[in-house]
PDB file of N, CA, C and O in Angstrom, chain B, residues numbered from 101:
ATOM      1  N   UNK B 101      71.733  94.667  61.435  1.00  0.00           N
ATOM      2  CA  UNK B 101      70.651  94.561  62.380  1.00  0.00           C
ATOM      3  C   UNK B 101      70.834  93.328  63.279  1.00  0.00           C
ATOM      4  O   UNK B 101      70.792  93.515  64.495  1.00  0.00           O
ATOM      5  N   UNK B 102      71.047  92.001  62.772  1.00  0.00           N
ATOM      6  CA  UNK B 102      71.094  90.656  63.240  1.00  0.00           C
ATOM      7  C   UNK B 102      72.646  91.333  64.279  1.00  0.00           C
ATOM      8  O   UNK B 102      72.386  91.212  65.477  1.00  0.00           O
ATOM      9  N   UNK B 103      73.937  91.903  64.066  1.00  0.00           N
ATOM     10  CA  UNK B 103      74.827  91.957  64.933  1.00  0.00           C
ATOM     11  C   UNK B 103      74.380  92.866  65.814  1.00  0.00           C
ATOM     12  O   UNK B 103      74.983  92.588  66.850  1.00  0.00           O
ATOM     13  N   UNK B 104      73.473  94.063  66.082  1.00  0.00           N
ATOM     14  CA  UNK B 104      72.993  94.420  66.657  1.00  0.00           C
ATOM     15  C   UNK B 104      72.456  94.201  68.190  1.00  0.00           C
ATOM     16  O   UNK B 104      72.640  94.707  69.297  1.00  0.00           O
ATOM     17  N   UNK B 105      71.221  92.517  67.248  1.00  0.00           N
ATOM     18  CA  UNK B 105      70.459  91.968  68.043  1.00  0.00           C
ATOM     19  C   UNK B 105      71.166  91.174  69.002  1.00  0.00           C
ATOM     20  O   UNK B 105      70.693  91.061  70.133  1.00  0.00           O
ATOM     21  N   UNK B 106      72.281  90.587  68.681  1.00  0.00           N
ATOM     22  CA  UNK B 106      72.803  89.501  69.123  1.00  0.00           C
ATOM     23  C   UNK B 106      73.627  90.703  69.887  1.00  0.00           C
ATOM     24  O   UNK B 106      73.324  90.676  71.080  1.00  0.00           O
ATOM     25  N   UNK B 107      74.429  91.592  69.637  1.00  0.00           N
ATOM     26  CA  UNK B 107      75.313  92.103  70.868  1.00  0.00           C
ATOM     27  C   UNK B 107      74.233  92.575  71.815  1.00  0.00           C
ATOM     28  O   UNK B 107      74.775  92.668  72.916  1.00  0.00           O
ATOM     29  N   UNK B 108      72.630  93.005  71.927  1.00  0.00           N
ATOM     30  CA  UNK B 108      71.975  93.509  73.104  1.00  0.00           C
ATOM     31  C   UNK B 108      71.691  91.947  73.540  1.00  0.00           C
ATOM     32  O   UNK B 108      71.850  92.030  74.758  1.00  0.00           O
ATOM     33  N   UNK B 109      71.437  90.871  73.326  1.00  0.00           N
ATOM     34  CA  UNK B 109      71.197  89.686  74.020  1.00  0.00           C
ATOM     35  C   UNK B 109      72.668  89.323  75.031  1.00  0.00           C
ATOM     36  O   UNK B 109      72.753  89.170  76.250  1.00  0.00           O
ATOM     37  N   UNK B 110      73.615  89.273  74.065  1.00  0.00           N
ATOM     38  CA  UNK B 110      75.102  89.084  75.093  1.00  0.00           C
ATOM     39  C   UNK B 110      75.101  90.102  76.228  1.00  0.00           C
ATOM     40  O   UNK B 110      75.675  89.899  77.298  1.00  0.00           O
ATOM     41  N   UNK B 111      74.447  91.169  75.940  1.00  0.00           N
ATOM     42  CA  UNK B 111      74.955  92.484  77.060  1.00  0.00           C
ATOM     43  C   UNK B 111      73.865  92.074  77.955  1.00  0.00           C
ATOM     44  O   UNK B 111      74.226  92.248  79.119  1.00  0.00           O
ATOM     45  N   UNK B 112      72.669  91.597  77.875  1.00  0.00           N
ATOM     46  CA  UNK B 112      71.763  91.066  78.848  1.00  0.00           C
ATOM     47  C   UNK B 112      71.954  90.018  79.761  1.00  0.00           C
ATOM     48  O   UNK B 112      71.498  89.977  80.904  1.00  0.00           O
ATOM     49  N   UNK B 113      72.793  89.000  79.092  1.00  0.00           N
ATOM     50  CA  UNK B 113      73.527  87.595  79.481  1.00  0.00           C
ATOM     51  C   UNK B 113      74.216  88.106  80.470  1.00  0.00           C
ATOM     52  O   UNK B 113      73.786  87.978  81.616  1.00  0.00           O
ATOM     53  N   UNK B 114      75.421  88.787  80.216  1.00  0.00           N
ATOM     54  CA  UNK B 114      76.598  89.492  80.814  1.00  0.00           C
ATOM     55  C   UNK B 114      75.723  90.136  82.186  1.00  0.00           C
ATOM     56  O   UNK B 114      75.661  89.417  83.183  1.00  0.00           O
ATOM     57  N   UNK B 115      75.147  91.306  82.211  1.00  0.00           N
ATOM     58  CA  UNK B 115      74.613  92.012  83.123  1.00  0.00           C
ATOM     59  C   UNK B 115      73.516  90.927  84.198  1.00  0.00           C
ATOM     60  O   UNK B 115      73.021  91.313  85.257  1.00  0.00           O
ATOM     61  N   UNK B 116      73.359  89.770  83.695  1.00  0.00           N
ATOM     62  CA  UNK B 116      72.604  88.666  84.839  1.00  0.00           C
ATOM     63  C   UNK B 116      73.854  88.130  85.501  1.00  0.00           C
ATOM     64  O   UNK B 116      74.000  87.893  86.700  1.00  0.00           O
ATOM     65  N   UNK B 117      74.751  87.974  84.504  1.00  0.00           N
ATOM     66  CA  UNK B 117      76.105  86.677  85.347  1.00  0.00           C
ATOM     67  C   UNK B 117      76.397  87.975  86.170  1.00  0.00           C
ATOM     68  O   UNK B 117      76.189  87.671  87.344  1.00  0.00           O
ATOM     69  N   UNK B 118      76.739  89.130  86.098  1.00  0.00           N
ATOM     70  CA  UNK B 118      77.500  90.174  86.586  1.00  0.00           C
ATOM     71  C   UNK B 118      76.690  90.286  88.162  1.00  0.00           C
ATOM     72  O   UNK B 118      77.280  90.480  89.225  1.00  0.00           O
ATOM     73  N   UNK B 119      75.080  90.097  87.981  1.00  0.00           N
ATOM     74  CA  UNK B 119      74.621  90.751  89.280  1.00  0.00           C
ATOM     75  C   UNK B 119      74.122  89.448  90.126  1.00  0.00           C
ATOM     76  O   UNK B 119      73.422  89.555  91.133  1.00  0.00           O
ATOM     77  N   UNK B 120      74.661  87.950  89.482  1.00  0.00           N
ATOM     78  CA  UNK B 120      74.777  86.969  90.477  1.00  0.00           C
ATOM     79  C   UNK B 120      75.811  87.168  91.267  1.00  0.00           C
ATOM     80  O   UNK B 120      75.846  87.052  92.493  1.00  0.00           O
ATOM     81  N   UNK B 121      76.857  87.543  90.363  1.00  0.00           N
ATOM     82  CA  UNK B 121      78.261  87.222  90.976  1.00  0.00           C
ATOM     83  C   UNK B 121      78.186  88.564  92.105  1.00  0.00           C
ATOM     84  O   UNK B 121      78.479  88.202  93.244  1.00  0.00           O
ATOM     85  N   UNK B 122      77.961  89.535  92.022  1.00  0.00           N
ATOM     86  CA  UNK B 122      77.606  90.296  92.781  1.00  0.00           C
ATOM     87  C   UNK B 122      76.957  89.869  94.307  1.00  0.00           C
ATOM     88  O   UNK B 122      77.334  90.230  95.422  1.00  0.00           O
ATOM     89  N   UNK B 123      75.710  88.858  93.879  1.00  0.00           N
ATOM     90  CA  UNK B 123      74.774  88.151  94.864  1.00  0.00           C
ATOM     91  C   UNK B 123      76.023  87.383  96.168  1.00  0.00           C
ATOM     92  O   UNK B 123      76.184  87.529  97.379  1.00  0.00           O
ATOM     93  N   UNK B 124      76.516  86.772  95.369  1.00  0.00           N
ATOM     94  CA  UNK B 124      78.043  85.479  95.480  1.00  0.00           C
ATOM     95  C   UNK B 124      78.687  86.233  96.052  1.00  0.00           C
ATOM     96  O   UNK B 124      79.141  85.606  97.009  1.00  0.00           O
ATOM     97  N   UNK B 125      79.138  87.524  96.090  1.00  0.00           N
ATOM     98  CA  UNK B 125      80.626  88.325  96.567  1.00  0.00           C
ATOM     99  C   UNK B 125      79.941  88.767  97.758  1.00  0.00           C
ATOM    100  O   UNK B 125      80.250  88.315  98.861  1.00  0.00           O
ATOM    101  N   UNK B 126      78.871  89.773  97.574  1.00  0.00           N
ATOM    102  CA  UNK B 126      78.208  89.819  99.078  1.00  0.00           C
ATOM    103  C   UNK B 126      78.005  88.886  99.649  1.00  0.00           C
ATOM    104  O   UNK B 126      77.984  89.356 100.786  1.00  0.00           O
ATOM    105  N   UNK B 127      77.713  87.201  99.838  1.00  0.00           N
ATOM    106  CA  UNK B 127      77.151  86.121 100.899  1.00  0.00           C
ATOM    107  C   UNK B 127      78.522  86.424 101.017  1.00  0.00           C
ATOM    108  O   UNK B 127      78.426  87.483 101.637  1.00  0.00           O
ATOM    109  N   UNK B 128      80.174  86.176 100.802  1.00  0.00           N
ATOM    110  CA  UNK B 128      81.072  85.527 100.604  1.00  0.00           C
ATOM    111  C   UNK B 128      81.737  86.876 101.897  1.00  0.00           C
ATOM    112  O   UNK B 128      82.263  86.695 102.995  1.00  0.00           O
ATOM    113  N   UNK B 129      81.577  87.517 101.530  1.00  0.00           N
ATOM    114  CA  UNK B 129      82.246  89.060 102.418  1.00  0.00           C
ATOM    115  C   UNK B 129      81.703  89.370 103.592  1.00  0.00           C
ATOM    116  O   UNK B 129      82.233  90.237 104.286  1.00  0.00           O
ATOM    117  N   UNK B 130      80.540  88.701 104.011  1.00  0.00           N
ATOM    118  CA  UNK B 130      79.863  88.524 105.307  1.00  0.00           C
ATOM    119  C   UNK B 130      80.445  87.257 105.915  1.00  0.00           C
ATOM    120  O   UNK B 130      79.919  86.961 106.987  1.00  0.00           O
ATOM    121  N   UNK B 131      81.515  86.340 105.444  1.00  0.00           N
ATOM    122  CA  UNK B 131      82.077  85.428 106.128  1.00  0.00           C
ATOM    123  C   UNK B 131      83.489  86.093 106.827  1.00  0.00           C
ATOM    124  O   UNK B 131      84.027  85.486 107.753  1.00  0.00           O
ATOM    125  N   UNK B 132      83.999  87.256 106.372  1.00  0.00           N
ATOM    126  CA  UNK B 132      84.746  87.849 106.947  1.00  0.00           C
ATOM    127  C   UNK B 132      84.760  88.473 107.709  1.00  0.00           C
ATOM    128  O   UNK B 132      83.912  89.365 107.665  1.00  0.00           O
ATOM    129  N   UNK B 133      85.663  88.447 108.854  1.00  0.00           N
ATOM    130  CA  UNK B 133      85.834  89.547 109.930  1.00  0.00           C
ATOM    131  C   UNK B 133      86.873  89.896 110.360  1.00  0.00           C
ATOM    132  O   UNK B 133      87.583  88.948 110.696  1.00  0.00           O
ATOM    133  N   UNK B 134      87.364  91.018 110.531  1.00  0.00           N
ATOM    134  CA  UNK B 134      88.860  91.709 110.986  1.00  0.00           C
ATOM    135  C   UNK B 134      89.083  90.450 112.050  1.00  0.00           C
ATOM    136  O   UNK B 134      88.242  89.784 112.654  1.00  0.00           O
ATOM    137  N   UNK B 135      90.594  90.376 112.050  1.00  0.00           N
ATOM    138  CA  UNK B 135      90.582  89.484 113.593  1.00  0.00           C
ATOM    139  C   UNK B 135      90.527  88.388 113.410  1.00  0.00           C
ATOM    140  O   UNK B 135      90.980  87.697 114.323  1.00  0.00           O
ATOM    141  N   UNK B 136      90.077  87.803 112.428  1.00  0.00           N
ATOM    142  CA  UNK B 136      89.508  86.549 112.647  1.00  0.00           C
ATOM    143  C   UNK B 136      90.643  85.493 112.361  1.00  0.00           C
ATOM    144  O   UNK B 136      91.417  85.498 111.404  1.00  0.00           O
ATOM    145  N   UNK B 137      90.563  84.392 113.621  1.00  0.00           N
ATOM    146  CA  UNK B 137      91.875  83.250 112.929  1.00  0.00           C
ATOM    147  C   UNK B 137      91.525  82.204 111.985  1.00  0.00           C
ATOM    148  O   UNK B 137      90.423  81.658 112.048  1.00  0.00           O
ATOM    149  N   UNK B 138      92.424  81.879 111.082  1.00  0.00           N
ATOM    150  CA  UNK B 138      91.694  80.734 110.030  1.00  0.00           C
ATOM    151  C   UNK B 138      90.916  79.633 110.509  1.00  0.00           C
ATOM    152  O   UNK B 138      90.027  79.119 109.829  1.00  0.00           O
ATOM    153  N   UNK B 139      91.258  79.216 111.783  1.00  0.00           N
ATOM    154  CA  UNK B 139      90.098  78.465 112.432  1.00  0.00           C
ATOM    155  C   UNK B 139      89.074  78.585 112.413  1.00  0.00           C
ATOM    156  O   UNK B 139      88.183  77.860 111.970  1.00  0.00           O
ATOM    157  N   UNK B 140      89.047  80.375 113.328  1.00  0.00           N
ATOM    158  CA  UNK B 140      87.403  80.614 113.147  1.00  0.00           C
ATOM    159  C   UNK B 140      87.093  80.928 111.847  1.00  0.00           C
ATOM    160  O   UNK B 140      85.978  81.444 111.918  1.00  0.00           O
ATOM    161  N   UNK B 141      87.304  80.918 111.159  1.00  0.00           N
ATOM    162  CA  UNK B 141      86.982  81.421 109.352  1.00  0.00           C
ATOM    163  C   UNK B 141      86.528  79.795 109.031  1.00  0.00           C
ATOM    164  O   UNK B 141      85.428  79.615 108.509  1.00  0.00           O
ATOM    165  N   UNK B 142      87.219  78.862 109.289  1.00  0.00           N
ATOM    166  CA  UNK B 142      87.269  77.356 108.872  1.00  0.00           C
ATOM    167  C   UNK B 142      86.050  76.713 109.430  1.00  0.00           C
ATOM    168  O   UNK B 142      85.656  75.616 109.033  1.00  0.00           O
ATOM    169  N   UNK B 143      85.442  77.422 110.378  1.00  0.00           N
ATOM    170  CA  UNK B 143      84.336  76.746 111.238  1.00  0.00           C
ATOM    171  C   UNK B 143      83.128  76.986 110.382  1.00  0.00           C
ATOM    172  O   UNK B 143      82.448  75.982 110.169  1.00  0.00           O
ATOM    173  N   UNK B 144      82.650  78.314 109.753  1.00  0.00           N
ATOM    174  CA  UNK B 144      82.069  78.857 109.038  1.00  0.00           C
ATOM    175  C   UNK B 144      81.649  77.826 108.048  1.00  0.00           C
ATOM    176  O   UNK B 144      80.436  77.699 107.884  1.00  0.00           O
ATOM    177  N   UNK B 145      82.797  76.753 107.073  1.00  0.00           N
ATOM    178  CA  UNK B 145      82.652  76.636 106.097  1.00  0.00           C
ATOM    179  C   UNK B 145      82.475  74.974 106.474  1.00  0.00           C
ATOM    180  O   UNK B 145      83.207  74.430 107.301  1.00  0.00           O
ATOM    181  N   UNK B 146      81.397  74.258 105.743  1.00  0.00           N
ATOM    182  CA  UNK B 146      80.958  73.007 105.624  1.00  0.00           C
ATOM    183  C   UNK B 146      81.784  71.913 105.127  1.00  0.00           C
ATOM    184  O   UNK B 146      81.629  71.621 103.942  1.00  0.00           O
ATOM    185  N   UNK B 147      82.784  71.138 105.933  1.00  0.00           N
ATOM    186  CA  UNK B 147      83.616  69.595 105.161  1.00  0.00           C
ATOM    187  C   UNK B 147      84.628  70.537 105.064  1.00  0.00           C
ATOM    188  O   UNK B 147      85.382  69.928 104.305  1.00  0.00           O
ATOM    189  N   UNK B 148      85.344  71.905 105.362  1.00  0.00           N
ATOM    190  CA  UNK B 148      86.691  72.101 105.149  1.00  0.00           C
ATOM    191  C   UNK B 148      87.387  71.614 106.417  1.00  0.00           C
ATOM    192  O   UNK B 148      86.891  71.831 107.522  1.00  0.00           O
ATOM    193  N   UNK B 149      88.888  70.754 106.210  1.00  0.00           N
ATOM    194  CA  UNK B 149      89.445  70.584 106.889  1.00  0.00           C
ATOM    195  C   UNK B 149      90.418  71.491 107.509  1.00  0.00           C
ATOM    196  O   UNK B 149      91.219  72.166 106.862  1.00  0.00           O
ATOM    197  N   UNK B 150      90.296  71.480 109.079  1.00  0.00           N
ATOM    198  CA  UNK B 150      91.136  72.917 109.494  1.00  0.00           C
ATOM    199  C   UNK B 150      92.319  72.777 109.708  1.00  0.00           C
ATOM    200  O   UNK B 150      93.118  73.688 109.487  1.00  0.00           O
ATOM    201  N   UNK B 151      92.766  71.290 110.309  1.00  0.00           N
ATOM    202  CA  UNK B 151      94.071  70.735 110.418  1.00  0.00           C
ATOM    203  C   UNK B 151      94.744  71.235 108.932  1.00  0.00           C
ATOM    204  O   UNK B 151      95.663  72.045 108.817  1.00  0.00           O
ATOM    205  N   UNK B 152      93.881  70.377 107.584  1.00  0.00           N
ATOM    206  CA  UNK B 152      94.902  70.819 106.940  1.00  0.00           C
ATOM    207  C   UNK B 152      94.971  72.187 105.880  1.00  0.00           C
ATOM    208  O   UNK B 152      95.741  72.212 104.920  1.00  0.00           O
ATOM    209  N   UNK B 153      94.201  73.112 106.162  1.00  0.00           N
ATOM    210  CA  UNK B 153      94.300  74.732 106.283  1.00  0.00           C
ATOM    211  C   UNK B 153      95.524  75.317 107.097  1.00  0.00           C
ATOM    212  O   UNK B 153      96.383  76.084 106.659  1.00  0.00           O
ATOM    213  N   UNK B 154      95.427  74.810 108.331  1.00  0.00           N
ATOM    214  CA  UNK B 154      96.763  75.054 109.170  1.00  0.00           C
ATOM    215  C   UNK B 154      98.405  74.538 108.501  1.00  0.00           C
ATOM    216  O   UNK B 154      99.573  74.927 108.499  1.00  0.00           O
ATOM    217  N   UNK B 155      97.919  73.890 108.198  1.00  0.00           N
ATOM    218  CA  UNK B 155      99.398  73.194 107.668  1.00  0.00           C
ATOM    219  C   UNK B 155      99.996  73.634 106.220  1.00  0.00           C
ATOM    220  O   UNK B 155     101.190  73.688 105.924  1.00  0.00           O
ATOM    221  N   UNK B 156      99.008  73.900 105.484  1.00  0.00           N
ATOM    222  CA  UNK B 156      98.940  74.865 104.409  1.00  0.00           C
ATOM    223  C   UNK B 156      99.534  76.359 104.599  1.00  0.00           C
ATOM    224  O   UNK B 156     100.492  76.823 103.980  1.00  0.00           O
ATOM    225  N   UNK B 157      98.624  77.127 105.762  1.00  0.00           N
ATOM    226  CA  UNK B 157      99.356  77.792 105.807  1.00  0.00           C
ATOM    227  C   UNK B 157     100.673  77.759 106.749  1.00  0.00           C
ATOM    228  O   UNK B 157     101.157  78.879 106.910  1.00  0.00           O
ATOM    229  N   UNK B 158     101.272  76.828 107.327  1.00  0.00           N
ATOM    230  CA  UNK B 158     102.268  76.734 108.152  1.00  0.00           C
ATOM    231  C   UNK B 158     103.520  76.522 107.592  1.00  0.00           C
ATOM    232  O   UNK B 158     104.484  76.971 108.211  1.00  0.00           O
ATOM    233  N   UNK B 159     103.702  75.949 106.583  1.00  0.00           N
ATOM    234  CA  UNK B 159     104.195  75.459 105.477  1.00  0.00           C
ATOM    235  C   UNK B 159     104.792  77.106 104.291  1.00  0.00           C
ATOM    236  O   UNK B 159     105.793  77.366 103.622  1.00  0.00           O
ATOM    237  N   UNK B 160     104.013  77.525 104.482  1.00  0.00           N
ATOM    238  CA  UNK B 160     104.330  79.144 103.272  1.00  0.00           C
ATOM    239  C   UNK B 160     104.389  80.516 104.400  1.00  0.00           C
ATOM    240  O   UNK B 160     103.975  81.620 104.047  1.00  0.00           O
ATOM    241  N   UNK B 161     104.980  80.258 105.831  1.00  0.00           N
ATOM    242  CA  UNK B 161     104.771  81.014 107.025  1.00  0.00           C
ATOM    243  C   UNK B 161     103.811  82.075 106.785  1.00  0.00           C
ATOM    244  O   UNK B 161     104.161  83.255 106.806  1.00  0.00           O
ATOM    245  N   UNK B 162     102.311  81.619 106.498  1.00  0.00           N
ATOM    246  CA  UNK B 162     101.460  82.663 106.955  1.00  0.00           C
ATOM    247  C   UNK B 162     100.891  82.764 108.267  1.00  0.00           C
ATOM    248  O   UNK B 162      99.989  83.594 108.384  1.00  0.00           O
ATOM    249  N   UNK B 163     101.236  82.069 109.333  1.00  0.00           N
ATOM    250  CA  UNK B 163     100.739  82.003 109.968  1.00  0.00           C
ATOM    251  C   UNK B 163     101.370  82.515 111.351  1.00  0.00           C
ATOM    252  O   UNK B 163     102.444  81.978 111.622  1.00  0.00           O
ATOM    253  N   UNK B 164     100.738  83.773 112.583  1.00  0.00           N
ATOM    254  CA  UNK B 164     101.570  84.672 113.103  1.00  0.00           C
ATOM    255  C   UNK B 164     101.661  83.856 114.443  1.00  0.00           C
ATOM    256  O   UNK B 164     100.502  83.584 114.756  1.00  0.00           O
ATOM    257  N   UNK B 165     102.472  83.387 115.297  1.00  0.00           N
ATOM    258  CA  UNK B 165     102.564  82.711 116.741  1.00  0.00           C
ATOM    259  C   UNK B 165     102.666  83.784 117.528  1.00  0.00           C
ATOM    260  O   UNK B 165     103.855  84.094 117.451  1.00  0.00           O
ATOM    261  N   UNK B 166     102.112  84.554 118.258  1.00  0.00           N
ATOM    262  CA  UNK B 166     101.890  85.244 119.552  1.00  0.00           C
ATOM    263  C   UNK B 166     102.906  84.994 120.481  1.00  0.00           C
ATOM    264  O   UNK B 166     103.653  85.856 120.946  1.00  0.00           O
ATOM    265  N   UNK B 167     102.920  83.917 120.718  1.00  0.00           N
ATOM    266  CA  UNK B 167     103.317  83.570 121.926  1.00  0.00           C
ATOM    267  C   UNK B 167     104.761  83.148 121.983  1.00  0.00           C
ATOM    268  O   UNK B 167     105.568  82.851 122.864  1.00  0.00           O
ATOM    269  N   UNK B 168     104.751  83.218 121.070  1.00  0.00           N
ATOM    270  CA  UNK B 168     106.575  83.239 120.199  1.00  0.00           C
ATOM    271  C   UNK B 168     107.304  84.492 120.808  1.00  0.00           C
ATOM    272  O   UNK B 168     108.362  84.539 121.435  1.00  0.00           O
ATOM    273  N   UNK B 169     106.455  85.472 120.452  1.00  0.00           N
ATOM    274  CA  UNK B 169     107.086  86.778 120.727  1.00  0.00           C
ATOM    275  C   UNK B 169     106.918  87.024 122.553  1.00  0.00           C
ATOM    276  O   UNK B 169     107.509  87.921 123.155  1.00  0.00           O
ATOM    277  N   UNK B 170     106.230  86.276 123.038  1.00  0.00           N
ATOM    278  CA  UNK B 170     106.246  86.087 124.586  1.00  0.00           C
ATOM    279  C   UNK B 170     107.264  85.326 125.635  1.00  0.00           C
ATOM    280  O   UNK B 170     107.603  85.479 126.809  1.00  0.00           O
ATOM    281  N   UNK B 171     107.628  84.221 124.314  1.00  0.00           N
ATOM    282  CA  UNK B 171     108.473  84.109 125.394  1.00  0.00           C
ATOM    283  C   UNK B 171     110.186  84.302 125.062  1.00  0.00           C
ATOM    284  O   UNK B 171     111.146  83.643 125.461  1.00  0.00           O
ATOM    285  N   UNK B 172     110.134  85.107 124.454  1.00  0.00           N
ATOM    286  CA  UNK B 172     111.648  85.516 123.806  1.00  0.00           C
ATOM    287  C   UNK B 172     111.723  86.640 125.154  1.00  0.00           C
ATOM    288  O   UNK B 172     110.896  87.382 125.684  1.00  0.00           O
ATOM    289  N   UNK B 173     113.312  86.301 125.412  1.00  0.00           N
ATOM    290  CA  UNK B 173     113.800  87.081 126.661  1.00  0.00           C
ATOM    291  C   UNK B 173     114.384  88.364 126.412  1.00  0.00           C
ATOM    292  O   UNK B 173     115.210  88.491 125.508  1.00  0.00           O
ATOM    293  N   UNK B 174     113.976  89.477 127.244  1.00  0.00           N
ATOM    294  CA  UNK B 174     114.243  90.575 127.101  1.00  0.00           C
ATOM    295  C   UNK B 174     115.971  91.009 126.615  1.00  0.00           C
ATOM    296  O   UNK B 174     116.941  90.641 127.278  1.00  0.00           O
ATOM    297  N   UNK B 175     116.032  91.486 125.890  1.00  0.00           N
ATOM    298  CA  UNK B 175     117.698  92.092 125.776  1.00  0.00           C
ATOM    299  C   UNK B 175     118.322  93.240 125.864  1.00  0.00           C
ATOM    300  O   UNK B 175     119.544  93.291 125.724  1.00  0.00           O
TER     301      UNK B 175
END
């Protein structure tokens, strides 16, 4: 009976953390938008530094230059 009681209290515990984190994933997925450059994503967020976001990703080439591909000469 007592293992019973105690596994419906854990499954109650569980099912609150489950539908915060839920709360947390939706605010978090409204910061996203197709398109968007890590800048503007970086503006969004309070004390993150964007310089060094950029360099982070510049460093592990995630990051796509446009204009790279502009000025490469036709062949």
């Amino acid at each position: 009976m007592e293992a019973l009681l105690e596994s419906k209290k854990s499954e109650e515990a569980l099912a609150l953390v489950n539908k915060k984190q839920e709360e947390e994933i939706h605010c978090l997925q409204n910061l996203f938008q197709t398109g968007m450059t890590p800048v503007q994503f970086c503006k969004q967020l309070n004390g993150v530094n964007i310089m060094g976001v950029n360099l982070f990703l510049a460093e592990r080439n995630f990051l796509y230059d446009g204009q790279k591909e502009e000025n490469k000469p036709y062949e």
